[in-house]
N, C-alpha and C positions, 0 to 999 in steps of 0.2 A: 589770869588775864581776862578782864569784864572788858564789855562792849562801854560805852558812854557817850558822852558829851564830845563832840571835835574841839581839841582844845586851843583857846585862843581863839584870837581873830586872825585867823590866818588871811595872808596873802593870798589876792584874789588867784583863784584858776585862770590861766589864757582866756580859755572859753569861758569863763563868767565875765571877765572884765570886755570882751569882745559882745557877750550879751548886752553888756549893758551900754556900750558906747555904739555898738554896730548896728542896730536894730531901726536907731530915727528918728524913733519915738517916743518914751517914757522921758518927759520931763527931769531937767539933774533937779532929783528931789534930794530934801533933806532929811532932818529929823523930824519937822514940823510936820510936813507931807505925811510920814510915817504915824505922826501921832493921832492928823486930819484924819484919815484914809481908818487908823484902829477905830476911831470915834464914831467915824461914821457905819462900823460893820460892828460894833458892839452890840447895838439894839436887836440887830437881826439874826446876833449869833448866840448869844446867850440863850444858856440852858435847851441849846438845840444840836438833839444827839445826832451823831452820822452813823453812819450804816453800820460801822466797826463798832459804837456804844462807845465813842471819845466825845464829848461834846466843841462842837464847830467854832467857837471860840479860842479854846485849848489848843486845839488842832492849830488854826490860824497862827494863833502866838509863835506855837512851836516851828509854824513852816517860818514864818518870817525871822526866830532866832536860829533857825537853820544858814541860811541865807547871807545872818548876815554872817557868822562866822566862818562862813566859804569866801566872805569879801564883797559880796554881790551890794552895787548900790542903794541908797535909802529906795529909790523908783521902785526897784525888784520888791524891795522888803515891804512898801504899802501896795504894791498888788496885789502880796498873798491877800491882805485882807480883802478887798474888792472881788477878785476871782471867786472867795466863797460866800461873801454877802451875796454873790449874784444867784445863789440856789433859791434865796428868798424872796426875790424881787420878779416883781411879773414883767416888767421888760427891760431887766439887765442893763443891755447895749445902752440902751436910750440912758437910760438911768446915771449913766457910771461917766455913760459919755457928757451927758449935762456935766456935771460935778467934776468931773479929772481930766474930761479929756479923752480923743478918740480913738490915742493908742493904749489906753487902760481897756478902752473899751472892747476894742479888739482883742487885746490878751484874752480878757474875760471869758469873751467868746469862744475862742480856740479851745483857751484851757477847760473849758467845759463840755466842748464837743469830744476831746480828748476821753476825759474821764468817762462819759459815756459809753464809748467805744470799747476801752480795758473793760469795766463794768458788765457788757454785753459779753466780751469775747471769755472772760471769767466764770459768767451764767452759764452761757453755752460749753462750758469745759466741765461742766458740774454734772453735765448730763450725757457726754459722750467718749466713745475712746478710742482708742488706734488712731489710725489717720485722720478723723474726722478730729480731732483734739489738736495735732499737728496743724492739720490746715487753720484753725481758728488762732495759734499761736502767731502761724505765719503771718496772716492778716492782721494783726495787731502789731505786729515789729516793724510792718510796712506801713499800718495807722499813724506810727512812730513818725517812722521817717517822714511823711511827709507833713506830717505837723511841726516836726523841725525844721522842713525847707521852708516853712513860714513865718518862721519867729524861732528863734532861738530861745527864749525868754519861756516859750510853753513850755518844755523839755525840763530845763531848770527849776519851777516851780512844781513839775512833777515828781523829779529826784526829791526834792525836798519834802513835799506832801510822804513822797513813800515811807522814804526816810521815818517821818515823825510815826505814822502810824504804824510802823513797828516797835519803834520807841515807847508810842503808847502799853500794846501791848505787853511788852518786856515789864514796864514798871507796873501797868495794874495785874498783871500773872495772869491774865484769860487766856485761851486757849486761841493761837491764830489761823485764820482758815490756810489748809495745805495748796489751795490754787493762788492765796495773794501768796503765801511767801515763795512756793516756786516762782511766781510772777517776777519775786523780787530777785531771787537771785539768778534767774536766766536771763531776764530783758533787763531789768533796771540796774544790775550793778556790771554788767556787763558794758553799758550803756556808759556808765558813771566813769567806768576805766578808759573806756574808748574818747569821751569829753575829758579827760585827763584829775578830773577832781573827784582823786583816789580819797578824800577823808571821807565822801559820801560812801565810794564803792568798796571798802574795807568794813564798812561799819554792815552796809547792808548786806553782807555776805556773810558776816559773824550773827546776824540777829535774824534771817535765815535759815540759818546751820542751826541756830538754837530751838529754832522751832519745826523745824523738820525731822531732824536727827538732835531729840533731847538728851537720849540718855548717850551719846558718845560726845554731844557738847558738855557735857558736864563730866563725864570721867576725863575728858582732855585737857578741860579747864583745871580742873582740879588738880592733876599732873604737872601740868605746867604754874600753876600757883604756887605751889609747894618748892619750888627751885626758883621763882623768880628772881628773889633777891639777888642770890647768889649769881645766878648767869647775867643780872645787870650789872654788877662789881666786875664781873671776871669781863665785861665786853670792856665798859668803858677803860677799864688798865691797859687794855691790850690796843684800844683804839690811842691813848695818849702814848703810848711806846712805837705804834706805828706813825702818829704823825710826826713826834721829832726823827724818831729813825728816815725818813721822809727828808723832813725838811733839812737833818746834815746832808745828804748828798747831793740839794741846790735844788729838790724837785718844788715847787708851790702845789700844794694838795691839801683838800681838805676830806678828811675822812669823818665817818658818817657811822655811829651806832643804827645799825638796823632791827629794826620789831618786824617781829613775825605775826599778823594774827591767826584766831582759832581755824577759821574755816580751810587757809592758805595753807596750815600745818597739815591738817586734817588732807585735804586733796591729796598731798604731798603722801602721805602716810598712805591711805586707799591706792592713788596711782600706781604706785611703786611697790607697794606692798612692803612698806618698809615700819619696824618697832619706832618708837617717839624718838628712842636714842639714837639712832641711827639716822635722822634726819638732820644733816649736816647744816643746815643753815637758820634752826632755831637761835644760834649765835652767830651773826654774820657783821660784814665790814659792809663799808660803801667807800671806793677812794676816787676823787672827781677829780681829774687834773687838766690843763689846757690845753696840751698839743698831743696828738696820736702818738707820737716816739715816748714821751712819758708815763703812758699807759704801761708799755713793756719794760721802761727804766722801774718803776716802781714795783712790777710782777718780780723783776728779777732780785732785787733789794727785800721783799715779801717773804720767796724763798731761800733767800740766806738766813732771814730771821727763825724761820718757823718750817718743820719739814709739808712738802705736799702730799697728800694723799695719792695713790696711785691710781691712774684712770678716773677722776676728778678734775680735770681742766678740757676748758671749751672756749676757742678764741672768735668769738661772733665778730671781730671788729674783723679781721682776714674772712672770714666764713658767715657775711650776716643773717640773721634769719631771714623769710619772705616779707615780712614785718618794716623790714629794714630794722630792727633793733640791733645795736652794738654794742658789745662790750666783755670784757676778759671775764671769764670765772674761772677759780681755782679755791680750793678747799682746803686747809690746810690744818696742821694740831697745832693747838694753840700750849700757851706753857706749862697748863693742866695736864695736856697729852691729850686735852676731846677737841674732835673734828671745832671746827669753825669755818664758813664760807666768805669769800671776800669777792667782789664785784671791781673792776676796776675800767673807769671810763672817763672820756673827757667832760666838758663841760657840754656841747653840744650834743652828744653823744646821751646825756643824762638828761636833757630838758625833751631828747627825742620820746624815750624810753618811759618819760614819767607823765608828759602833755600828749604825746602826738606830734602828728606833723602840723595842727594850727600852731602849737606854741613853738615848734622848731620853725617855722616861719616868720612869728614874731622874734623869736632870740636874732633870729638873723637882719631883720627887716627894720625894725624899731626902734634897735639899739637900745643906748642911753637913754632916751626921751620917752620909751613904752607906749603903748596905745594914745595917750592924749598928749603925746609930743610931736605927735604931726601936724603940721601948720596948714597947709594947703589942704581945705574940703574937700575939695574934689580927689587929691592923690589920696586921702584918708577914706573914703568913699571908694574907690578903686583895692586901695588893700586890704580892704574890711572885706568887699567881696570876697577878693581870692583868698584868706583866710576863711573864712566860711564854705568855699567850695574844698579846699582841705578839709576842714572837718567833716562834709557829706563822705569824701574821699574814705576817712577812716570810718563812718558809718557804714560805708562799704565794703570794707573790709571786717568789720563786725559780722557781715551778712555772709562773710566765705567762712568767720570763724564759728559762726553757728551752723553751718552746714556741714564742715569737717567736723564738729562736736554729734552730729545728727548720724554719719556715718558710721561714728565711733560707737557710738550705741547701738547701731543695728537699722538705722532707717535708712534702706537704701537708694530711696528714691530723694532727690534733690527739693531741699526746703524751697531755696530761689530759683533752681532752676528753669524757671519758666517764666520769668519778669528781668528787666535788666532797670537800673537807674542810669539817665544821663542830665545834664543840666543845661538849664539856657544860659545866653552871655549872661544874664543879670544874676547869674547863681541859684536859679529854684529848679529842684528839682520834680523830676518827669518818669513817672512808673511807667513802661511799656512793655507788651509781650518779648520773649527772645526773639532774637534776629529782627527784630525792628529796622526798617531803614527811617534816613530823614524824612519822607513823607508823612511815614506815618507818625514822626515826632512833630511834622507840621499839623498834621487831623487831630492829634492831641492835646495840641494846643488852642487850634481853634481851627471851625469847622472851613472860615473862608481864607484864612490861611494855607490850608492844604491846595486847597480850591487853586489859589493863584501862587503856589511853589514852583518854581523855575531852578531852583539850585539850591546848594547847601555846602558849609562849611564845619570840618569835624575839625576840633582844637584848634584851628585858625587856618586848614588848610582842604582847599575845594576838594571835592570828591564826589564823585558818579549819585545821582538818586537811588541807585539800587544797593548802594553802600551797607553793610550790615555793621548797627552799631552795639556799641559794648559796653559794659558799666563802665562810670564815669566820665565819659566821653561827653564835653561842652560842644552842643550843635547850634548854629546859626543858619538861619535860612534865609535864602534871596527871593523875593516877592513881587511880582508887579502889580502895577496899581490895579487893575483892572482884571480878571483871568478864568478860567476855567478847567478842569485835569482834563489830560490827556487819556482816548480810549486805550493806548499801550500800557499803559498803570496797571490793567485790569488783565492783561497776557500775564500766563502764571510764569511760564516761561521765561520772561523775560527781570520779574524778582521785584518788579516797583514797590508791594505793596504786601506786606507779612499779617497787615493787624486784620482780623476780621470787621473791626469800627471802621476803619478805612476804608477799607473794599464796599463797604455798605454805606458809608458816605459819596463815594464816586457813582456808586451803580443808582443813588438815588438822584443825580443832580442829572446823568443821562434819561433816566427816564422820565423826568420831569420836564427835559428839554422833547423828548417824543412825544410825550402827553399833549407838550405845547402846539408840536404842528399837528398830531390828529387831532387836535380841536381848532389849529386854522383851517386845515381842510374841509373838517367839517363843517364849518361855519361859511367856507367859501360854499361849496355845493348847496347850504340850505338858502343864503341869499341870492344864489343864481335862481333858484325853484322861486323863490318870491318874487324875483322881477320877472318870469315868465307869463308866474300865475296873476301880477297886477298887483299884489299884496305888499307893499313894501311897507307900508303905513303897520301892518302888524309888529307889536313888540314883542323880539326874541322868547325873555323871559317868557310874559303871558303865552308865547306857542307851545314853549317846554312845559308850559305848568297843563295846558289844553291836553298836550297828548304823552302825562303823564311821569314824567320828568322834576327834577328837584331846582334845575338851573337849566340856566341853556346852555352851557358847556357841557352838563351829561349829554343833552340830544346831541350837539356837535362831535362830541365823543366817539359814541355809536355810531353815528353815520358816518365820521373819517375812516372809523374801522371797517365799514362796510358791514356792521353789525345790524344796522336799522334801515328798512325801505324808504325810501323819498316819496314811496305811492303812500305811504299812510299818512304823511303830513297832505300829499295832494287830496289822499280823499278827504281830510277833512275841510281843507280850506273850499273845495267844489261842493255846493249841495244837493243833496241825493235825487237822481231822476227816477220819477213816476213808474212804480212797477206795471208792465201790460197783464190784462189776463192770463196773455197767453202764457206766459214765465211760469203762471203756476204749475207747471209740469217740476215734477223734480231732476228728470232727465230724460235724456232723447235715445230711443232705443239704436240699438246700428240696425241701417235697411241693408247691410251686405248681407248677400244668403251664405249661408254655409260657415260664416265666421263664427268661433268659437271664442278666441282669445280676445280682451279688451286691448286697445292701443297701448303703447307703452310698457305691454307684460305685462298689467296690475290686473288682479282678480278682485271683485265688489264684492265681501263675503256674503254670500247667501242671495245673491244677484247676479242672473247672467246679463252678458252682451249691453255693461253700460257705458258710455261715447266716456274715458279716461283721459285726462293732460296732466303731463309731470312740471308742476309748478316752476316758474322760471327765476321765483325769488330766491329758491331754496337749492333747486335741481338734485331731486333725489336720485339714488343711483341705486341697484341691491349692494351688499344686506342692510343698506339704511332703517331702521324703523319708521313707518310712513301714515301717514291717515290721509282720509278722504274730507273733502269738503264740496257739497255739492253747491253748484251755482247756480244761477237764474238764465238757463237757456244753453251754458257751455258743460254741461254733465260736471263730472266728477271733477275738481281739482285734486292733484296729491303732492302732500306737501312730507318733510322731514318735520320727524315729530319737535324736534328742536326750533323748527322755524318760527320766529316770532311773531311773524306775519297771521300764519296760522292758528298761533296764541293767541294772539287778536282778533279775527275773527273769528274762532270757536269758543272765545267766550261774552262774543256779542248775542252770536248766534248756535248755542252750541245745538240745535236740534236738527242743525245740518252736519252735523260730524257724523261718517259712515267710518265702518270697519275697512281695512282695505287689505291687501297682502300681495310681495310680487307672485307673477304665474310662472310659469315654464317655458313662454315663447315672449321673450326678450324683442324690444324695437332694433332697425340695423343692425342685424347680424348678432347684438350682444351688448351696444355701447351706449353709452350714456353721458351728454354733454353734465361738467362738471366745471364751476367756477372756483378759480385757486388766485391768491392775492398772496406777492411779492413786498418786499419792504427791503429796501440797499442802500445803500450809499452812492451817488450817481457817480456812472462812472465810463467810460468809453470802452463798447463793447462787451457791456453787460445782458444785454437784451439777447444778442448772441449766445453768451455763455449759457443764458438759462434754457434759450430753446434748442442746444447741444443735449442740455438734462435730458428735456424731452427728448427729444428722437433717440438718444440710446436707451433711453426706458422702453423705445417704442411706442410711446402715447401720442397720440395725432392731438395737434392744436386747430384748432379751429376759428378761433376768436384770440387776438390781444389789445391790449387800451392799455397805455403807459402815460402817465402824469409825473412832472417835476416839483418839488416845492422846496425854496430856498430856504435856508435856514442861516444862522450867524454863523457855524464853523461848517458848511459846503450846502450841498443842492441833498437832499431825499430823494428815490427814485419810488412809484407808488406803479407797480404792474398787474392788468389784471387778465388771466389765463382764460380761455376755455377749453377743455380739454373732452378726450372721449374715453371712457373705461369703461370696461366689464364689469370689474368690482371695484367699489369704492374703499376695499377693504386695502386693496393694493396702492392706493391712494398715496397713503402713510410712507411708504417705502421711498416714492417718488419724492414727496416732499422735503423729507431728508435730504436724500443726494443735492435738493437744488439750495437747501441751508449748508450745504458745503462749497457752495461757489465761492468766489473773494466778494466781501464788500455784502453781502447779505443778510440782515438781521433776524428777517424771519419771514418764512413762508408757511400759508396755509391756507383750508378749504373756506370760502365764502360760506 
């Protein structure tokens, strides 16, 4: 039994003939199209090898006599050629598109991003293994699938390319690499079964088998060679004595000589662990009848003829697989006395089993008339969908049967388990992490979609945002025109939001809307300082760019945060008064007798008793690290080494920077004014709540300044503290407790 040719021009596949009418766009070409489209990829294909050493021409020919003996329209069939003219052409799209049209052009495109992508994830297979070899598998089945939810059209001309290039191989005897033909018979004829257009997925699995396992494909072949004759004499007699035996007792049935190929024997043989001889349905029946009851009328007429085997029958139509496949098996000896297997099923039951559920929905739907006996565009347009979302459906189930295949082998960590597929109404599908809800099916689709999601609908029926959805499940979302998320999306608790793209979508459009009012505020305070100081005639920018700023929303920035002094724009807009003599003292000694410590607790290192002030822009506290800046006439300033104030003038002036260090005798008692800045949500009785913090922290306040700023979704509350501490170390502990008030976004030290 050889591999070959598909023979005939067979009737098209559901899913080819749904490729080619359902898609919109490949013009009904003809044979002329076909011969245009060869003509015009001749030039660019001739005597130009492809990576496998088939020449691009050859290749082409053979995808498009693939093609067409699957049934696939002339359109499909002068693609092939266009799709690999496009490797030579410097801007493809354009090119193809001029000349055919801008659904060639598209295929083109796909189909090449496609090949790309197997091509990488093949390279990469070359070089690694265990799970890293898995995952790149995985990534390519899902490269699959959603290159399917874009065109059916891409998929088909892949099958086919594969197809030929094993073909190639078989006939010129090179040697095929072991990652395409695994390639081929894990994802592509797996694929080919699941699309129902078994001549592809028979062949690709025997020229596979040949090239992985040579020397058991040819001891098998050869086995089975050696008896063909005989076992197709002995099938067909037996299938002519079952159909009249059949049709005297009034059943209408047509029975079906079934072929076995190599690879199908082979499983068989390996699984089971079973000799050649003893795989019972190297000679098998097929009996298609119309109604469920003459399924059993026909098993039981079967076994009057021919005894059954014992422990040999399986009634999947009472007991169906998860598959939903149906249909009788029983085994029985034939009038040799060797085993024979017989299938018996009805008519629907047989189109399920052999297409899937797209072409059992056609059998059903279509009728008489088939795909182009629908009158009405729009209902044809409508069924075309949902037959397309069937066959995602069974790509879906391909994904659980390669995962049950994964466990069987020993990988027991879950291929899918961590992506689900669901589709929109219009049928394309949407890869998203497990447990996805609609929202995040809204942020995956588009970013301001999410943004204004109000609701959502799973298979036609409302359900909560925080809904978790499941493969295959078609989600529609409710949108208002205008909108923004909600900050409860972002409570883990409450389940809105699974995807990390999501969560990071939301948390960016919040903090863009904070950003927005620390820079109205800021921009309000810096225009208030201009109409004080008379300056209004200055332009923003030029002040930012003055005192060293990028824009004038960074200086606005700063200063809403309370990050930048208002004295440093004043000093610069004032111009500097006249130093006296007398200033040139560096500092003023203290006339108290007897005093040892400088005010404030700070020691001048290497300097006794100099007149000390603890800067009021920064308000250092211990263990802050701190330096000194001496003034013109007010001793020592001490600033926190972090103050930018101090940045600023120690690097105008840095020949006034002194060492500084705190001492041992601390001002009041121990305490130290400390400014601390609030940011909430306004809200009544908020102010309260924070100076609760306080006093059970026991920190004395001394100073508060509370400002409003409205915003589109409420008011801001902006509070600013002054506080007294010992240590500013303890500082931290406090500001906690008051970021656990309600309505609080964040607090912290000025």
């Amino acid at each position: 039994m050889k591999t070959g040719q598909i023979a005939g021009a067979a009737q098209a596949a559901p899913i080819v003939a749904l490729a080619d009418t359902g898609q919109g766009g490949l013009e009904q070409a003809d044979a002329a199209a076909v011969a245009r489209a060869r003509a015009f990829a001749e030039p660019l294909l001739a005597e130009q090898p492809l990576d496998t050493g088939e020449e691009a021409m050859a290749h082409a020919d053979g995808v498009a006599a693939i093609l067409r003996e699957i049934g696939a329209a002339p359109a499909m069939q002068a693609a092939a050629y266009l799709v690999y003219a496009g490797d030579y052409l410097t801007k493809p799209e354009e090119v193809v598109a001029k000349g055919f049209g801008e659904s060639y052009a598209s295929l083109v495109s796909h189909t090449r991003k496609l090949v790309q992508i197997q091509r990488a994830a093949r390279m990469a297979q070359d070089k690694v293994l265990g799970a890293e070899q898995r995952q790149q598998q995985t990534e390519r089945v899902r490269k699959m699938l959603l290159a399917f939810s874009r065109d059916l059209r891409v998929v088909l001309l892949r099958l086919a390319s594969r197809l030929q290039t094993l073909r190639f191989f078989a006939a010129s005897k090179t040697e095929c690499p072991h990652a395409l033909a695994a390639e081929s018979q894990q994802v592509f004829a797996p694929l080919a079964n699941r699309l129902g257009i078994w001549q592809i997925k028979w062949e690709l699995e025997d020229l596979a088998f040949r090239f992985m396992e040579p020397q058991q494909y040819r001891e098998l072949a050869r086995a089975l060679d050696q008896k063909r004759v005989e076992r197709e004499q002995a099938i067909e007699a037996v299938r002519l004595r079952v159909q009249a035996e059949l049709e005297g007792q009034g059943l209408s049935a047509e029975v079906q000589g079934r072929p076995k190929h190599l690879y199908s024997i082979w499983k068989k043989m390996q699984g089971k662990n079973l000799p050649l001889e003893r795989v019972f349905d190297l000679r098998a029946l097929r009996v298609v009848v119309p109604e469920v009851a003459d399924c059993y009328g026909a098993l039981s007429r079967l076994h009057e003829l021919y005894k059954p085997v014992d422990g040999e029958f399986d009634d999947y139509i009472a007991r169906p697989k998860p598959n939903g496949y149906q249909s009788l098996h029983t085994v029985v000896l034939g009038p040799d006395g060797r085993a024979m297997e017989v299938q018996i099923r009805t008519r629907a039951m047989h189109e399920h089993a052999e297409h899937g559920v797209a072409a059992h929905w056609a059998y059903k739907e279509a009728g008489a008339r088939g795909y182009a006996g629908v009158v009405a565009a729009g209902d044809f347009e409508e069924q075309v969908a949902q037959a397309r979302k069937a066959v995602l459906h069974q790509l879906l189930a391909w994904e659980r049967d390669f995962v049950a295949e994964g466990a069987q082998a020993g990988q027991t960590e879950g291929v899918f388990d961590d992506r689900i597929y669901v589709f929109t109404p219009q049928a394309s599908i949407v890869e998203l992490s497990a447990g996805a809800t609609p929202i995040d099916f809204a942020y995956a689709v588009h970013t301001s979609l999410g943004h204004r999601c109000r609701g959502a609908k799973i298979d036609g029926q409302m359900v909560p945002l925080n809904t978790r959805l499941k493969n295959g499940q078609t989600v529609e979302i409710t949108a208002i025109k205008e909108g923004a998320p909600s900050l409860d999306w972002l409570n883990p608790e409450l389940g809105y939001l699974q995807s990390q793209r999501s969560r990071t979508k939301v948390r960016a459009w919040f903090n863009a809307q904070a950003q927005a009012q620390t820079i109205a505020r800021g921009r309000e305070l810096v225009e208030k300082l201009l109409q004080r100081e008379g300056k209004t005639a200055i332009k923003l920018e030029e002040l930012a760019a003055r005192l060293g700023f990028k824009t004038a929303d960074a200086l606005f920035e700063v200063v809403g945060k309370d990050e930048y002094s208002l004295r440093n724009i004043e000093n610069l807009l004032r111009p500097p008064v006249p130093e006296p003599d007398q200033d040139e003292m560096l500092a003023q000694r203290r006339t108290k007798a007897g005093s040892t410590a400088p005010r404030g607790g700070v020691l001048v290192v290497g300097v006794d008793s100099l007149l000390t002030n603890l800067a009021r822009c920064c308000r250092p506290a211990p263990p802050d690290p701190i330096a000194g800046y001496v003034t013109r006439g007010k001793g020592v300033a001490i600033h926190r080494r972090d103050c930018s104030n101090f940045r600023e003038i120690a690097q105008r002036s840095p020949e006034r920077v002194i060492e500084v260090e705190w001492g041992a005798t601390p001002e009041k008692g121990g305490l130290y004014p400390v400014d601390v800045i609030v940011e909430s949500s306004d809200r009544q009785g908020l102010l309260r709540d924070v100076l609760e913090v306080f006093a059970k922290e026991k920190m004395n306040v001394t100073a508060v300044n509370t400002q409003s700023v409205r915003v589109p979704r409420g008011e801001t509350a902006w509070m600013s503290f002054t506080v007294e501490v010992a240590d500013s170390g303890r500082l931290a502990q406090v500001l906690r407790a008051v970021a656990q008030v309600s309505g609080v976004r964040g607090a912290r030290r000025r």
